[in-house]
C-alpha positions as CSV (number, residue, x, y, z in Angstrom):
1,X,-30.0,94.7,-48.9
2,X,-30.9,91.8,-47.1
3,X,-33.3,93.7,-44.6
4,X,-34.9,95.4,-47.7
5,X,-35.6,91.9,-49.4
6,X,-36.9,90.4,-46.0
7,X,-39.3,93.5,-45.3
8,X,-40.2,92.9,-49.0
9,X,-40.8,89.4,-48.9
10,X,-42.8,89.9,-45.3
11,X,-45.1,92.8,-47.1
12,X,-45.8,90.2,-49.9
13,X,-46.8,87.4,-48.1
14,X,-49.0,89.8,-45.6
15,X,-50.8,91.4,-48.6
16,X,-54.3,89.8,-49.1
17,X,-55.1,88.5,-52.3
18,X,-58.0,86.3,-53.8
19,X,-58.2,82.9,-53.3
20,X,-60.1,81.1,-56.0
21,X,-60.1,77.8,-54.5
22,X,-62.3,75.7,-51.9
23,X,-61.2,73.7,-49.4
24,X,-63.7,71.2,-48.2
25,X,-63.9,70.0,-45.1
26,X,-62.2,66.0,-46.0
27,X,-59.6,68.0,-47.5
28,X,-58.9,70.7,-44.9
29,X,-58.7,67.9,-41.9
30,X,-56.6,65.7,-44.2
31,X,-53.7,68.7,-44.7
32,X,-54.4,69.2,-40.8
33,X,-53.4,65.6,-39.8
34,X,-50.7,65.4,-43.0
35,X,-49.4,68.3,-40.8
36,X,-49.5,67.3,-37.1
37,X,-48.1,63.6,-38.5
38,X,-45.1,65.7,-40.1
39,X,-44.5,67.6,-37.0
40,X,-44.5,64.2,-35.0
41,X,-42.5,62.5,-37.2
42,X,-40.0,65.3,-36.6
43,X,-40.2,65.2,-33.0
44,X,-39.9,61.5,-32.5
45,X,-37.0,61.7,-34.8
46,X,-35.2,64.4,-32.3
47,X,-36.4,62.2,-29.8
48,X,-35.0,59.4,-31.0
49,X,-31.3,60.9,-31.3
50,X,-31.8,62.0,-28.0
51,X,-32.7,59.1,-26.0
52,X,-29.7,56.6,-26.8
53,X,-27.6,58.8,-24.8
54,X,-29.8,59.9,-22.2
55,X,-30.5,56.1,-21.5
56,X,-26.8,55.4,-21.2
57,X,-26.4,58.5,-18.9
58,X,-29.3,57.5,-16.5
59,X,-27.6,54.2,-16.1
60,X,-24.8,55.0,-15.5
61,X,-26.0,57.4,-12.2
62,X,-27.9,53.9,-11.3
63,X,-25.2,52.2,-11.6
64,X,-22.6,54.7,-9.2
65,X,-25.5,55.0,-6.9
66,X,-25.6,51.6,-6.5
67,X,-22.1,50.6,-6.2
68,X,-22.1,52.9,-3.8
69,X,-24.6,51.9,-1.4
70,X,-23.3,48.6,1.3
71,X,-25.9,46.1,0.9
């Protein structure tokens, strides 16, 4: 059922249909940046999660490197 309403859905969404509407070129680059800012904002966010621990793991490999090494 769920494979019928996927192939459904995919055949819908592939049909062409008329667009009666114009993008102008202010609007068109505005949805363009609206878009890449959204994907960044995303990304930095994952990034941001990420690093905490990633930070604390690198230090602590400096850290038993360098106890480790006689001065």
């Amino acid at each position: 059922m769920f494979a019928y309403f996927g192939c459904l859905m995919a055949l819908a969404l592939l049909t062409p249909g008329p667009a009666f509407a114009y993008v102008g070129p202010g609007l068109g680059l505005g949805a363009i940046a609206s878009f890449f800012s959204l994907v960044g904002a995303v990304l930095f966010g994952i990034l941001g999660f990420a690093w905490y621990p990633l930070k604390r793991l690198i230090r602590r490999f400096r850290t038993k490197t360098s106890d480790d090494e006689p001065t």
